[in-house]
C-alpha positions as CSV (number, residue, x, y, z in Angstrom):
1,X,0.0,0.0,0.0
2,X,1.5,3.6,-0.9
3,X,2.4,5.3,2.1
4,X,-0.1,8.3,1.3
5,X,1.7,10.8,3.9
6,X,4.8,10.9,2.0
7,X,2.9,10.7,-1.3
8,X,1.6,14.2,0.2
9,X,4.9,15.7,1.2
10,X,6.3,15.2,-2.0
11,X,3.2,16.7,-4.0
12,X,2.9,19.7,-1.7
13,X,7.0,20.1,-2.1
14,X,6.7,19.6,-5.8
15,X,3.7,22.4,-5.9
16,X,5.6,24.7,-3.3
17,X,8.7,24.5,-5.6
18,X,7.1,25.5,-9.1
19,X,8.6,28.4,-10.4
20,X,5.7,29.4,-13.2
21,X,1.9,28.6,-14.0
22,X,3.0,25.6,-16.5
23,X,5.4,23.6,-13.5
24,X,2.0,23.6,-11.6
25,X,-0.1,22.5,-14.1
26,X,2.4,19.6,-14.8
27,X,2.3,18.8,-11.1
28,X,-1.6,18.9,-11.3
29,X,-1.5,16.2,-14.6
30,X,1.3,14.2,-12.3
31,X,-1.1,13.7,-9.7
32,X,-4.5,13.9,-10.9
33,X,-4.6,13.4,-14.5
34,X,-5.6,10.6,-16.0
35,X,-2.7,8.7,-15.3
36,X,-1.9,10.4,-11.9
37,X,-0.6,9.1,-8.8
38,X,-3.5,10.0,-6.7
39,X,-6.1,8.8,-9.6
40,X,-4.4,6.0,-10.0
41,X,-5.4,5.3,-6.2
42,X,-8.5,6.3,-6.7
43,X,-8.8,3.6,-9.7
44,X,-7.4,0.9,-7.3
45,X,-10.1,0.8,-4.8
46,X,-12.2,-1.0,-6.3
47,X,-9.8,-4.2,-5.8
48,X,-10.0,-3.5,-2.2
49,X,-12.4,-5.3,0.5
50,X,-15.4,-3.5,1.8
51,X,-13.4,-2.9,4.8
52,X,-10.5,-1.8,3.3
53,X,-12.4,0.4,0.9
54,X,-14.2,2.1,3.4
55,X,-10.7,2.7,5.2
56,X,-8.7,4.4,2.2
57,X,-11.8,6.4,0.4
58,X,-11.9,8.7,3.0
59,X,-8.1,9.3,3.3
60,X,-7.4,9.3,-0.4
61,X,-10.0,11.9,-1.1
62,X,-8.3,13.5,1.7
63,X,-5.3,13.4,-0.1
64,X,-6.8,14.7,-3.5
65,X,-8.6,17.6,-2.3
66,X,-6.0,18.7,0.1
67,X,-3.3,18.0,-2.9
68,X,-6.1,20.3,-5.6
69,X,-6.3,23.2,-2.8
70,X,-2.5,23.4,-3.2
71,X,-2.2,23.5,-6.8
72,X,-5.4,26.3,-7.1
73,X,-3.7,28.5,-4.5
74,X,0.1,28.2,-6.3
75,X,-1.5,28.7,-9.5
76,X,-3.2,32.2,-7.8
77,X,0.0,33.2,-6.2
78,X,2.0,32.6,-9.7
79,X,-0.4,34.3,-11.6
80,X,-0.7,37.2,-9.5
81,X,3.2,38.0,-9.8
82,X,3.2,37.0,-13.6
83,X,0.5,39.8,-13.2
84,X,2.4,42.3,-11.0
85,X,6.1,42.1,-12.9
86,X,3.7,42.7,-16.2
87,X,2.4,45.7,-15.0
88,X,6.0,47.0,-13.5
89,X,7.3,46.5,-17.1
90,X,4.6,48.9,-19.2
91,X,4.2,51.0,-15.8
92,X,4.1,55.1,-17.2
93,X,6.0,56.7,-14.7
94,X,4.4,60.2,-14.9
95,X,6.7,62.0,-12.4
96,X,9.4,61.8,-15.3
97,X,9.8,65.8,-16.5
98,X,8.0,66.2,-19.8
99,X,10.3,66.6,-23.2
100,X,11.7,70.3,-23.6
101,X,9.4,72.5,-25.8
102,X,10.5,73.1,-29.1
103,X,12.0,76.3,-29.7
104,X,9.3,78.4,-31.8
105,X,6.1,79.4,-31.8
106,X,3.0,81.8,-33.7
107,X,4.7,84.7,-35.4
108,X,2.9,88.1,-34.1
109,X,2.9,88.8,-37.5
110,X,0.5,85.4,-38.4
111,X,-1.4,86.0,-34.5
112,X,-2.4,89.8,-35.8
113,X,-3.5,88.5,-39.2
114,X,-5.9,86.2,-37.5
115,X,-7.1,88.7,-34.9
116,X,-8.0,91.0,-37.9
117,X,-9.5,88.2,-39.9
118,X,-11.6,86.9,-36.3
119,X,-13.0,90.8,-36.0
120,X,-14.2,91.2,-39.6
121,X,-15.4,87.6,-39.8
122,X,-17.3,89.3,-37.1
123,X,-18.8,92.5,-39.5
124,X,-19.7,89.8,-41.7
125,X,-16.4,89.8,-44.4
126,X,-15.7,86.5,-46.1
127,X,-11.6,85.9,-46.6
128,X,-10.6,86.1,-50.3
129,X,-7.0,84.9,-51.6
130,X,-5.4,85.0,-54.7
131,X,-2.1,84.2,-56.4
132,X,1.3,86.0,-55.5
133,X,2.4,86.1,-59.1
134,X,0.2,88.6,-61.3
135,X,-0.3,90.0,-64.6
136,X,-0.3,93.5,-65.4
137,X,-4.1,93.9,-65.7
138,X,-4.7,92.3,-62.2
139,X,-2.2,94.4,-60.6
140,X,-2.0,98.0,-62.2
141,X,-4.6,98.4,-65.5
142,X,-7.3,97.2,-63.6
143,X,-6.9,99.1,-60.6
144,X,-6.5,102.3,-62.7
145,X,-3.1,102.5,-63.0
146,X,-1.7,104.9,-65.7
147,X,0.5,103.5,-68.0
148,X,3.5,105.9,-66.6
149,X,2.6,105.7,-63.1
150,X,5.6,105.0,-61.0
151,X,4.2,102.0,-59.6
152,X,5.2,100.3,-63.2
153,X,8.8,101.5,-63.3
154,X,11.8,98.7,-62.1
155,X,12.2,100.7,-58.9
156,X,9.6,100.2,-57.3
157,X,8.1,96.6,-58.6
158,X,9.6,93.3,-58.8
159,X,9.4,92.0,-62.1
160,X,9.3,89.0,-63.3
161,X,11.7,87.9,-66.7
162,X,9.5,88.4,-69.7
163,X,7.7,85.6,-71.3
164,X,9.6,84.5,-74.2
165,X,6.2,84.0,-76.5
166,X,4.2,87.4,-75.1
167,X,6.8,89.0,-74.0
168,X,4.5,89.8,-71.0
169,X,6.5,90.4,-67.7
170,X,4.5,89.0,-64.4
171,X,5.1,90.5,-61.4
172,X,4.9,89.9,-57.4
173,X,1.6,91.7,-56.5
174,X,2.3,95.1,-55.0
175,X,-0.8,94.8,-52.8
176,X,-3.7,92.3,-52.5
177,X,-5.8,94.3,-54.5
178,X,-5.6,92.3,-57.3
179,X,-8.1,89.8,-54.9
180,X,-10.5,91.9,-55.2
181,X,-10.2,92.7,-58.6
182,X,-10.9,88.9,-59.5
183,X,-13.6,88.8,-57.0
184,X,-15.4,91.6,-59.0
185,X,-14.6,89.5,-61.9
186,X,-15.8,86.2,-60.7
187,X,-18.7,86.8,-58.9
188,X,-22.1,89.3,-58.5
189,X,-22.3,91.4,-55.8
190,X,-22.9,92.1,-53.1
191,X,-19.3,91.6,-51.9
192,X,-18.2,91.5,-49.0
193,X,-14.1,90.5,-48.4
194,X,-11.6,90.9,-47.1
195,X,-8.1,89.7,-48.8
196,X,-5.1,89.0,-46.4
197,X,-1.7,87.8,-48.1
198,X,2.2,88.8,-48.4
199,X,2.9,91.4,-51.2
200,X,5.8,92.7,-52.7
201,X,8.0,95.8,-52.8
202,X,11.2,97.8,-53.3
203,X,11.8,98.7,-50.2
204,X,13.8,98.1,-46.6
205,X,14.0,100.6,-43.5
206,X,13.3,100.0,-39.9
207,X,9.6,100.1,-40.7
208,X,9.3,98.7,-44.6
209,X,10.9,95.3,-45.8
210,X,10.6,93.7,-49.4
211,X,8.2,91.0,-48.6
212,X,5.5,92.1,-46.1
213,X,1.9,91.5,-45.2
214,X,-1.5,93.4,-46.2
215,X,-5.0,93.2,-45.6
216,X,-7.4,95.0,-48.0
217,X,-11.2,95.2,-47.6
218,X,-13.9,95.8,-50.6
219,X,-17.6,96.1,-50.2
220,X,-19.8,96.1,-53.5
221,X,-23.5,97.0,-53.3
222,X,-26.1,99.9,-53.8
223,X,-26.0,103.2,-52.2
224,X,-22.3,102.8,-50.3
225,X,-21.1,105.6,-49.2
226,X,-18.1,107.0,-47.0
227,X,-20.3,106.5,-44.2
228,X,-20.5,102.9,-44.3
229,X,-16.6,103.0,-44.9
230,X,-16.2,105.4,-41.8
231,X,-18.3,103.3,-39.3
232,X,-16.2,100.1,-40.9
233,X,-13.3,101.2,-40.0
234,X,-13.8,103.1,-36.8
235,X,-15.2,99.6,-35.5
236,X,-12.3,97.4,-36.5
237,X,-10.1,99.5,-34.7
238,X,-12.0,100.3,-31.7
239,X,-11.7,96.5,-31.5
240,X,-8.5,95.9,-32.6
241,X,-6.5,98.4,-30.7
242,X,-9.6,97.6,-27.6
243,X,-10.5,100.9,-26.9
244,X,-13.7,102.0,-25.9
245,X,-13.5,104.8,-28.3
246,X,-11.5,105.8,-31.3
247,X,-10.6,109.6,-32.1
248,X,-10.0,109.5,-35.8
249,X,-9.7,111.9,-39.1
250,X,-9.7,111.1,-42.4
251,X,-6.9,112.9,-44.4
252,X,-8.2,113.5,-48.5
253,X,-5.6,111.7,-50.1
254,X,-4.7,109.7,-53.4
255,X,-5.3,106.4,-55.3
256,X,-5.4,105.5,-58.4
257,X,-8.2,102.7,-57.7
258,X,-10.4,104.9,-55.1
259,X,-12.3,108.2,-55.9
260,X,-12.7,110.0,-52.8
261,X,-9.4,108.8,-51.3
262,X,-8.1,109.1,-47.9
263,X,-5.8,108.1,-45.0
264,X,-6.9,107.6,-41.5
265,X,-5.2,108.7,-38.5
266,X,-5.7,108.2,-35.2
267,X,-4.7,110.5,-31.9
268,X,-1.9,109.7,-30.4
269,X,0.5,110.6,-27.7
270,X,4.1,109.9,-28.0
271,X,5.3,111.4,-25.1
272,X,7.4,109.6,-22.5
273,X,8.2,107.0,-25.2
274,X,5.0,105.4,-25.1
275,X,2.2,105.5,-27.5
276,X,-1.6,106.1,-26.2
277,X,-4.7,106.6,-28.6
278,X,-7.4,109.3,-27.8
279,X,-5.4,111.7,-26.1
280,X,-2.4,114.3,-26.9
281,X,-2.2,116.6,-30.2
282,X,-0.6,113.8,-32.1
283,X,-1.9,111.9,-35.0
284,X,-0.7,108.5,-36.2
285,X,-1.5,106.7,-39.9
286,X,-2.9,103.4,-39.3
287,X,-4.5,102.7,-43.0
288,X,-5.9,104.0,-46.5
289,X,-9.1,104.3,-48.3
290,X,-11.4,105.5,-50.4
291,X,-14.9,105.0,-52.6
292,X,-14.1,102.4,-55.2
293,X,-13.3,104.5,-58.6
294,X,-15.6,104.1,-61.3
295,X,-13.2,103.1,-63.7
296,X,-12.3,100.0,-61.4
297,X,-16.4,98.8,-61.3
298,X,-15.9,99.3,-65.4
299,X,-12.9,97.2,-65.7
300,X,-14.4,94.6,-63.4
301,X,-17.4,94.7,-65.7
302,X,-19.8,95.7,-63.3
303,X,-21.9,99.3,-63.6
304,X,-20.9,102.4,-61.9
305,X,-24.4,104.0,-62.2
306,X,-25.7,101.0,-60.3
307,X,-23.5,99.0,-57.9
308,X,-21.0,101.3,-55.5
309,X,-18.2,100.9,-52.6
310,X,-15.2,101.3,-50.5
311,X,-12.3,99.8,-50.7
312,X,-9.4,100.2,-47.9
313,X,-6.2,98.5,-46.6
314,X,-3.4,98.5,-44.3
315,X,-0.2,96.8,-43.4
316,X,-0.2,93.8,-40.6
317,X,3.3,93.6,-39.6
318,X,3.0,97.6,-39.1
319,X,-0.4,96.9,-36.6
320,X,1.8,94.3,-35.0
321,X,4.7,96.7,-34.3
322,X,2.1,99.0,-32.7
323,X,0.1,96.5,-30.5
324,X,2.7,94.5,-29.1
325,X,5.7,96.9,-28.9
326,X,7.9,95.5,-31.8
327,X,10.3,98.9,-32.1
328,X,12.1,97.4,-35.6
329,X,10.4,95.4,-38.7
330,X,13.1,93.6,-40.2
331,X,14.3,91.1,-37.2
332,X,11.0,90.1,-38.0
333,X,11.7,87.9,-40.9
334,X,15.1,87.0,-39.5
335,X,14.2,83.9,-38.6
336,X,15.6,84.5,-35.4
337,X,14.2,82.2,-32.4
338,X,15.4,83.7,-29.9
339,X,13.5,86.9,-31.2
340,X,10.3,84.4,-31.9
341,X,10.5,83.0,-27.9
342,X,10.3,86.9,-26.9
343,X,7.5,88.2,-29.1
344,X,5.7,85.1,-30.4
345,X,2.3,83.3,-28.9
346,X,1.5,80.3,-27.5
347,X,0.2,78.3,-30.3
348,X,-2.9,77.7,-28.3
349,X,-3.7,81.2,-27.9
350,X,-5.9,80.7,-30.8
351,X,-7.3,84.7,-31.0
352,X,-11.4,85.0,-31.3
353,X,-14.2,87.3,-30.1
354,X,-15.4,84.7,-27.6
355,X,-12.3,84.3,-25.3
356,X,-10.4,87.3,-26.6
357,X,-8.4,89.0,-29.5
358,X,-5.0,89.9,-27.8
């Protein structure tokens, strides 16, 4: 007869001394598979006596459920550190300091365009864009340009080499007003755009650089006059600058495109090197505009005697240099970060009339 106390030592040591989840289930087949020692007991009583049956069943089950607690409570422990070293391995440890920011971020140049483009969304203006490269019609003849107007001469324009079959020389728009020239082309009125975008020019001091940035309005429909362009304006920069208030003139000027033209200014004081609007005797430029010229609704195939409007526009990098205290343009487009970190926005700051423009 097997000697079923050292048959359970040695099953309990075998369990106790499995190392993983597939040692105990090898121990588990060893002993109560099929084949097992302890089945195999359990398969042998029936040769016994009555007496000898009614001796052994109780201790061999004994044997076989104390032997299957083992095995379900190694299998638990195993699992359970299988479980624990799994989770150590892909732990996140989220005490570790994040990566460093990258260097960079919104240009005030790109923050001021969309703060404009967020406050005349606001009016009601749709955003109209159009190529870089223009034709002469688009840019000057169109617009009203004369033939010898010093806007066509080398100094002042960047032209393109002529095309070797017309002979035509493209250039890089002077202005965005081109947009709106193809937007009076394409579509009926009423119009109502604005058209932001880099232009070109001759040009480099501490407040003028070749490439810049412009945004010019147009508004096409019957009976506008220089009061609708007055309000329009007076608006957009009561909201842009934030003031409650904004103490402007408008200068007569000249355009070739715009008939009345003018330039608005706004009171200033420069005084104590800082610059505050609504007070002092000072006056500062901020834009220019005018009544769309007739000729201009002609060329755009549209009727004078029935459709009017205004037309006006004004530099961005210039309104950025006077919001946010930029003293030079050029280091602007130096591509300098260290200049970007000091003037630039968080990319987040994402400007709108809900949370705020500035």
């Amino acid at each position: 007869m097997t000697d079923l106390a050292q048959l359970e030592l040695d099953l309990i040591n075998a369990i106790g001394s499995a190392e993983s989840v597939a040692a105990v289930e090898e121990v588990r087949v060893a002993a109560l598979g099929k084949s097992g020692s302890v089945s195999g007991l359990l398969k042998g009583m029936g040769a016994l006596s009555p007496d000898a049956r009614r001796e052994q069943g109780p201790l061999i089950n004994g044997l076989r459920d104390r032997v299957s607690a083992a095995i379900a409570a190694r299998k638990a422990e195993l699992e359970a550190d299988e479980l624990d070293a799994r989770l150590l391995a892909e732990r996140v440890d989220l005490t570790l300091p994040p990566r460093p920011r990258r260097k960079g971020g919104v240009h005030p140049t790109m923050q001021v365009m969309d703060e404009m483009v967020a406050i005349f969304a606001e009016m009601g203006f749709a955003v109209a864009e159009g190529p870089d490269v223009e034709d002469d019609f688009h840019n000057f003849t169109a617009l009203n340009f004369p033939p010898k107007h010093p806007a066509r001469e080398m100094h002042d324009t960047f032209f393109l080499k002529p095309d070797p079959q017309t002979g035509e020389r493209k250039v890089l728009r002077t202005h965005t007003s081109p947009v709106q020239v193809r937007t009076m082309m394409s579509q009926q009125p009423p119009i109502r755009i604005i058209a932001p975008g880099r232009t070109f020019r001759k040009d480099s001091d501490a407040t003028h650089t070749p490439m810049f940035h412009q945004i010019e309005g147009l508004v096409i429909d019957r009976d506008i006059h220089m009061g609708h362009l007055k309000t329009t304006l007076q608006t957009f920069i009561g909201r842009f600058f934030e003031l409650d208030e904004v103490q402007a003139r408008f200068r007569p000027h000249h355009f070739p495109f715009t008939e009345p033209s003018a330039e608005m200014d706004i009171r200033c004081d420069r005084s104590g090197g800082q610059l505050t609007f609504n007070t002092g005797d000072d006056w500062l430029e901020i834009l220019g505009c005018g009544m769309v010229h007739p000729n201009v609704l002609s060329a755009c195939g549209l009727d004078p005697n029935e459709w009017q409007g205004f037309a006006f526009g004004m530099g961005v990098d210039r309104l950025a240099m006077l919001k946010y205290g930029v003293p030079d343009l050029r280091p602007m487009f130096d591509a300098d970060t260290r200049w970007l970190a000091h003037y630039g926005f968080s990319a987040f700051a994402a400007p709108n009339p809900a949370s705020g423009l500035s």
